[in-house]
N, C-alpha and C positions, 0 to 999 in steps of 0.2 A: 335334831330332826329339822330338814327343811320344811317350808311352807310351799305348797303347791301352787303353779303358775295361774294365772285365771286363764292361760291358753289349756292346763291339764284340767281343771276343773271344767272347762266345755267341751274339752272331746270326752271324759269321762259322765258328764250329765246331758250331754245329747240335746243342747238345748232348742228348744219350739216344742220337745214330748213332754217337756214337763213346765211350763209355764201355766199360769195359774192352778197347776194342780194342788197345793199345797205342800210344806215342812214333812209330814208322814209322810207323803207319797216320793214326795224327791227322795227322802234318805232312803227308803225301801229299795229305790232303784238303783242310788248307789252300791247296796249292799247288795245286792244282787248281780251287779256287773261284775265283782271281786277282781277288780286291776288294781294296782296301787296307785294310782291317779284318782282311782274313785274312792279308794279305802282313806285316803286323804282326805279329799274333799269333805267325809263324812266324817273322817275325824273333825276338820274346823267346825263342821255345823253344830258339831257337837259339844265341843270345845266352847262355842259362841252360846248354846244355847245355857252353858253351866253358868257363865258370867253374866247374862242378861239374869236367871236367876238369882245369883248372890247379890247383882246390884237392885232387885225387887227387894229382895229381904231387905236388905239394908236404907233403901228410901221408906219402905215400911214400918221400919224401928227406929224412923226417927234420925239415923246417919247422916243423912244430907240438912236437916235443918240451919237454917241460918247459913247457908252457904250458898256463895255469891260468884260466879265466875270473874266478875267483874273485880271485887274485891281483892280475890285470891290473884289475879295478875295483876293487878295493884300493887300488893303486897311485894312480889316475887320484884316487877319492874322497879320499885326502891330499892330492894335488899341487894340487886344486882346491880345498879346506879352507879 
């Protein structure tokens, strides 16, 4: 599956009609136009909103503790040295 252009995700989201509208109202309009430029688009929103999800849960239980961006390319920058 390709990724759609951000030139097809704004001819398919018609953008100024939906600026500050909100997340619901943009996908609704996606879904409603049924082009495959828009059935994209809403797939990534979609897609995007499952991984902001699982990355909530997981800074919630605890995953990210002790972790350091800084460290970890530390880390990497030795190992690769």
């Amino acid at each position: 599956m390709t990724r759609p252009t951000l030139a097809a995700y704004r001819s398919a989201a018609a953008p100024g009609r939906l600026k500050c509208r909100g997340l619901a109202k943009t996908k609704a309009h996606l879904a409603a136009l049924r082009t495959p430029e828009a059935e994209a688009a809403l797939r990534r929103l979609t897609e995007a909103e499952e991984a902001l999800r699982r990355l909530t849960e997981a800074e919630e239980a605890g995953g990210f503790d002790g972790f350091s961006v800084e460290a970890y390319a530390a880390w990497y920058a030795t190992y690769y040295a």
